[in-house]
MARPA-44954 format. One record per residue: x, y, z of N, C-alpha, C in turn. Coordinates in steps of 0.02 Angstrom, whole numbers, plus 50000, padded with zeros to 5 digits. Atoms other than C-alpha are relative to their C-alpha. Layout:
<pts>
    n_X    n_Y    n_Z   ca_X   ca_Y   ca_Z    c_X    c_Y    c_Z
      X      Y      Z      X      Y      Z      X      Y      Z
...
</pts>
This chain:
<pts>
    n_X    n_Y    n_Z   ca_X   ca_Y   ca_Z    c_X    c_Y    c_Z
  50044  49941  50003  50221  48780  50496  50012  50043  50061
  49966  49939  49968  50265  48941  50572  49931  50049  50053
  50063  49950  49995  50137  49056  50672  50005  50064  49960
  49986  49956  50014  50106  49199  50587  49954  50057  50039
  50054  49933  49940  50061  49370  50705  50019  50054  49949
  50021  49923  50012  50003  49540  50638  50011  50039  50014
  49990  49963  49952  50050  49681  50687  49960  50075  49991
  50056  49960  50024  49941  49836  50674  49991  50074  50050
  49988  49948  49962  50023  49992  50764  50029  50058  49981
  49961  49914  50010  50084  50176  50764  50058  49996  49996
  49911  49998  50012  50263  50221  50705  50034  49997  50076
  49956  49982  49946  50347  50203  50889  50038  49932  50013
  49955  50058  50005  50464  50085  50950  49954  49940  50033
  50039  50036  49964  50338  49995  51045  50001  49953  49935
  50000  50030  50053  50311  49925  50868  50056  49956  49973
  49948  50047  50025  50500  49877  50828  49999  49955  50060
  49989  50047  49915  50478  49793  51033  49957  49928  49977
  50039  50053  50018  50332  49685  50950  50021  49950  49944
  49952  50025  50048  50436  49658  50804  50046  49931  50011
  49937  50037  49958  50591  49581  50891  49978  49961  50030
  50029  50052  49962  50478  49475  51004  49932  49953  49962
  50015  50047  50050  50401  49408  50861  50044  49942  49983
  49969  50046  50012  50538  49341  50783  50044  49975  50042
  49967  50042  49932  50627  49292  50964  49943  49945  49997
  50039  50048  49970  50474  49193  50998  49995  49945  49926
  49985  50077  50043  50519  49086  50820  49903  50038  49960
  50054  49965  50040  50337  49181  50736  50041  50025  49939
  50003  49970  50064  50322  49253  50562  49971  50092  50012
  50039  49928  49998  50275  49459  50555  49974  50008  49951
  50039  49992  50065  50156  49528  50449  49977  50060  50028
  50031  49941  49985  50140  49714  50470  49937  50014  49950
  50038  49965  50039  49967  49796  50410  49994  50066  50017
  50018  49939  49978  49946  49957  50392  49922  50029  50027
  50051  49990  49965  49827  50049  50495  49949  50053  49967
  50041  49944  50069  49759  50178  50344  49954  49939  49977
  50043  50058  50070  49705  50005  50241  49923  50012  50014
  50095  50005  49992  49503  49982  50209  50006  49946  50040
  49998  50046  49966  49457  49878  50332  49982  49931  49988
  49999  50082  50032  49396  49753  50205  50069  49984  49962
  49938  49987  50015  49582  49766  50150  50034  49934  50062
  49995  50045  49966  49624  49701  50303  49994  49966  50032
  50051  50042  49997  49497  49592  50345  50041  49932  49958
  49979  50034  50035  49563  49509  50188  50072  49965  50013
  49915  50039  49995  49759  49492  50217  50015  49969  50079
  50015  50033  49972  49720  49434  50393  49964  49916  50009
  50021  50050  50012  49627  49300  50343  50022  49956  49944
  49976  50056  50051  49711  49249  50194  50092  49969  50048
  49936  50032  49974  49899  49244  50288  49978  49950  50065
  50013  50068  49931  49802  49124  50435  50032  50017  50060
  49977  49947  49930  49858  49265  50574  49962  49969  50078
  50011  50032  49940  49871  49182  50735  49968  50055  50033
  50026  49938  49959  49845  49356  50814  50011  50066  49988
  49997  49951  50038  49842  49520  50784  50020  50075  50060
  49977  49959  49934  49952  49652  50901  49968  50071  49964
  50019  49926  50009  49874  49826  50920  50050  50045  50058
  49970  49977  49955  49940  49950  51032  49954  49988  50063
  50029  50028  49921  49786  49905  51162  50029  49928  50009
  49974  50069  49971  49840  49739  51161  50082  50003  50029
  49948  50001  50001  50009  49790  51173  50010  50013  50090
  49994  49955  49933  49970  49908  51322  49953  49936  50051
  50015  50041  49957  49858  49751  51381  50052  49958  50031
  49975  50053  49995  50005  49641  51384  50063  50011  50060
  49936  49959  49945  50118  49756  51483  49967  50011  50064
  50025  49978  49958  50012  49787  51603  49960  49952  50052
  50032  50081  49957  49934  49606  51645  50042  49947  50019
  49951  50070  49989  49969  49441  51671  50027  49975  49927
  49959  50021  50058  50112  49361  51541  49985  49935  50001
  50031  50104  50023  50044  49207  51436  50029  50011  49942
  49965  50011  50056  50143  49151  51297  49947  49982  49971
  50030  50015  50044  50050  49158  51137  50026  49959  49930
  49947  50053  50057  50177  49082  51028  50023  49928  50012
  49964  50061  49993  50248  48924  50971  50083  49993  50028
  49922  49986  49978  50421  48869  51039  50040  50048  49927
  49932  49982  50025  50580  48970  50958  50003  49977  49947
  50009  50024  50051  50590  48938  50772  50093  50015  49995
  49933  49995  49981  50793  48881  50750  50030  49983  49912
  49986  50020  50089  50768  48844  50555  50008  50060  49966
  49974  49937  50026  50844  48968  50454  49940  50005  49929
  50049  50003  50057  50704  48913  50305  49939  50047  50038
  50058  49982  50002  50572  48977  50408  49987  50075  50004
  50045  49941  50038  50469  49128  50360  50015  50035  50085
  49996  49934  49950  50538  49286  50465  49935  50032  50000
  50062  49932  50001  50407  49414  50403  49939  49967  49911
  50029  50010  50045  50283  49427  50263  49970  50062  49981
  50032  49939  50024  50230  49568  50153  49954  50001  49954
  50069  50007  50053  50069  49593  50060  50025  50041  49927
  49989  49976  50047  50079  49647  49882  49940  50057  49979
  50047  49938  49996  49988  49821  49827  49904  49954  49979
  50055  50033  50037  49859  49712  49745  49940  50021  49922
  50019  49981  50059  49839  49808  49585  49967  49959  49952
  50012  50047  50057  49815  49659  49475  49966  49936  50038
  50041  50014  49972  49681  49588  49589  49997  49987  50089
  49969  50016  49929  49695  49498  49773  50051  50028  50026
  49956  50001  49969  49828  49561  49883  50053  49938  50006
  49969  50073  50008  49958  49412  49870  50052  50012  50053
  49942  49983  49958  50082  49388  50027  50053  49947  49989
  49952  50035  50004  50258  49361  50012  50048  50011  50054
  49952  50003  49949  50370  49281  50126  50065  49964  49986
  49936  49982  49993  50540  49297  50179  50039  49953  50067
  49961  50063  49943  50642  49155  50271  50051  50050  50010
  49967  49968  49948  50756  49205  50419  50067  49999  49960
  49946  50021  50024  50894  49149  50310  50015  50069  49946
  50008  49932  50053  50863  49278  50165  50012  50070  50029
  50019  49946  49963  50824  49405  50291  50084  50022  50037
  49934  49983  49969  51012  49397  50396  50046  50018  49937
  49960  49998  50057  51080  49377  50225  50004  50070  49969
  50011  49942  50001  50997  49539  50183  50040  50045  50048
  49989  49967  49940  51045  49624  50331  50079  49999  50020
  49913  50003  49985  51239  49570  50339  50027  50060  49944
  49977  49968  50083  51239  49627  50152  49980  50094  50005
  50046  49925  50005  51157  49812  50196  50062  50027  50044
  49946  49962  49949  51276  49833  50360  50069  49987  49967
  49957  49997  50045  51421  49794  50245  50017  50040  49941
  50003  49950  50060  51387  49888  50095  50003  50086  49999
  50019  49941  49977  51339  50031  50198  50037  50030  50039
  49936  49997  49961  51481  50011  50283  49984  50038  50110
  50017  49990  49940  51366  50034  50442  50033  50003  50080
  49945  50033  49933  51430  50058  50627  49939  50022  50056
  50041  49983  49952  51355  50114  50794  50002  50064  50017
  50002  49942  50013  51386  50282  50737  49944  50028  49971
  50056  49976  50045  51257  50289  50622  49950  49997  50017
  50073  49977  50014  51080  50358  50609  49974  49998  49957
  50048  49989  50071  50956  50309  50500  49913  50003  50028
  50066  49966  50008  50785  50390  50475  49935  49960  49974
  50039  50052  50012  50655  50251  50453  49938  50054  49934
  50047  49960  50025  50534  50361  50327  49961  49946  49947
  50045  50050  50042  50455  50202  50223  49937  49969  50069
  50045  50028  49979  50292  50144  50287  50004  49913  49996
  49982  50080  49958  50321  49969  50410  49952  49954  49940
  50032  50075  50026  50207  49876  50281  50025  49989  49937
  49943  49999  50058  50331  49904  50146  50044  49962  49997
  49954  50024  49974  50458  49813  50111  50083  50037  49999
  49940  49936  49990  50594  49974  50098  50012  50005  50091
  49972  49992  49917  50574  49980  50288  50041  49952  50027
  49979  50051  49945  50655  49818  50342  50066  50015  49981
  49931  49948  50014  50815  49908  50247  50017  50041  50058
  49995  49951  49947  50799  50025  50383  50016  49981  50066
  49990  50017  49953  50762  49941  50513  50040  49963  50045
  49967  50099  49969  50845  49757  50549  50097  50037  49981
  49941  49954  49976  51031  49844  50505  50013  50033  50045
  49986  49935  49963  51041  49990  50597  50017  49960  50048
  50008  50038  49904  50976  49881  50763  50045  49938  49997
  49956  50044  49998  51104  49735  50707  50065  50027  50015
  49950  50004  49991  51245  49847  50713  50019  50062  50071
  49997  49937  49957  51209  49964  50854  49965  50072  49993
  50017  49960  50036  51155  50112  50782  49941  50038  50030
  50067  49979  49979  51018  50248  50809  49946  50001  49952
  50052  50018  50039  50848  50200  50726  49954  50047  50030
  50054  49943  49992  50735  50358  50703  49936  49977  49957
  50074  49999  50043  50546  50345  50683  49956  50035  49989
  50024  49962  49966  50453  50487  50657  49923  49978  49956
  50025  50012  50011  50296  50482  50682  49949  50026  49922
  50038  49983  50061  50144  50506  50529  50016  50066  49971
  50010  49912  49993  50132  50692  50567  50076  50030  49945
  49933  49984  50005  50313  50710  50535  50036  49945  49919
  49993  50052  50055  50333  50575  50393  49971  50047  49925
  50024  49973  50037  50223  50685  50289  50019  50083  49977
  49988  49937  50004  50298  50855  50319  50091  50008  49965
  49925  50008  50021  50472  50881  50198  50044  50059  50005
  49941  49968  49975  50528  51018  50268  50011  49984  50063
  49969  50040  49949  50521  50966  50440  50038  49935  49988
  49958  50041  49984  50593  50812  50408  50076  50025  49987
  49929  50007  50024  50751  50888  50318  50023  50055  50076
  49990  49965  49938  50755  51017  50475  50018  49914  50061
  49983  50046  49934  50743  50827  50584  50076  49963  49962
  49950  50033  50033  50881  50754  50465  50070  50051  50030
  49965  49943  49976  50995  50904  50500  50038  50007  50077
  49976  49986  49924  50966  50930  50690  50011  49914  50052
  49962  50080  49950  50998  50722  50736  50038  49976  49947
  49948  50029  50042  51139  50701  50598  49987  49929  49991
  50003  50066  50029  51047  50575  50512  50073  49977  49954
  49953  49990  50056  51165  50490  50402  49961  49934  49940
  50045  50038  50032  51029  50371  50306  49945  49991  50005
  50093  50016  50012  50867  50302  50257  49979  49993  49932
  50040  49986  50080  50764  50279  50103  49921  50015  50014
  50080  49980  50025  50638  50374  50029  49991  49997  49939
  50028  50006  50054  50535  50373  49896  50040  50036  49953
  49992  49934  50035  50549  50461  49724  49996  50064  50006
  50048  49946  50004  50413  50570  49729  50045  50052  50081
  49988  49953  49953  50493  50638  49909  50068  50021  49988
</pts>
C-alpha cells in the first residue's frame, strides 16, 4: 500500500514541482480540482484515503519552514499506483482510477515516440490537471526535455488569446477539447 497525496493548486509549475516530488518520494497523486463543490471533494478525499492534501499555502508553508518528510520510503515497484483520477461521476459516486508507474512510463515512452517528441518541442498544457488528457501533456514533454506551457485559468478560457499564445511561443502541441 502506497500513500496517496492530493494535490489541490493553481495552474503553475509549483504544481508540476509537487507533482514530481510525489512520485520521487514513491506516493500516488490525485489531483482535485479547485472549482469542485466542496462536498465533491470532501468526498474523493476521503474515499481515495489521502494521506495529505498539498495546497499552495502548504506548499508556500513547506518552502519556507522546516523540511519533514511526509512520505513513505521511494516506491521501486513498477505495479504501484503513480496517480489516480476520479471519474465525472455521472452515474452516481465519483469512482477513482488508478494508474501503476508501469502503465504510466509505458504511456509516456509511447507519446514521446509517436510524437516523435524532442527538446525542441512545446506543448501547451490546456486540459484541466484533474483530467486525465493532461498527463498526455505533461509527463512527455518533461521526459524528453521540452518546453511545458501552463497557462493560467484566465488564459485557458480565452480562444483567441490562446491561439495569439500558441503563435507567439511556437507551440507545436497539446490537446484540447472538441468543443474548443
Amino acid at each position: 500500500h502506497h500513500d496517496t497525496i492530493a494535490i489541490q493548486m493553481p495552474r503553475t509549475k509549483a504544481y508540476i514541482a509537487a507533482v514530481l516530488g510525489i512520485l520521487k518520494a514513491g506516493a500516488t497523486f490525485l489531483p482535485i480540482d479547485m472549482e469542485y463543490p466542496q462536498s465533491r471533494k470532501d468526498y474523493i478525499l476521503h474515499d481515495a484515503q489521502a494521506k495529505l492534501l498539498i495546497t499552495e499555502d502548504f506548499m508556500n508553508d513547506m518552502l519556507n519552514g522546516p523540511q519533514q518528510s511526509v512520505f513513505s520510503k521511494p516506491a521501486d515497484d513498477p505495479l504501484a499506483t503513480a496517480y489516480m483520477i476520479y471519474t465525472s461521476g455521472s452515474t452516481g459516486n465519483p469512482k477513482g482510477v488508478m494508474i501503476s508507474r508501469r502503465a504510466l512510463d509505458a504511456f509516456v515512452r509511447t507519446c514521446v515516440h509517436t510524437y516523435r517528441l524532442t527538446a525542441n518541442d512545446r506543448i501547451f498544457c490546456h486540459s484541466n490537471f484533474s483530467f486525465d488528457a493532461s498527463i498526455e501533456d505533461l509527463f512527455p514533454i518533461l521526459t524528453c526535455g521540452g518546453e511545458l506551457h501552463i497557462p493560467d485559468e484566465a488564459l485557458r478560457k480565452d480562444v483567441a488569446a490562446i491561439r495569439q499564445y500558441i503563435v507567439d511561443h511556437h507551440i507545436t502541441g497539446g490537446n484540447y477539447t472538441t468543443a474548443f
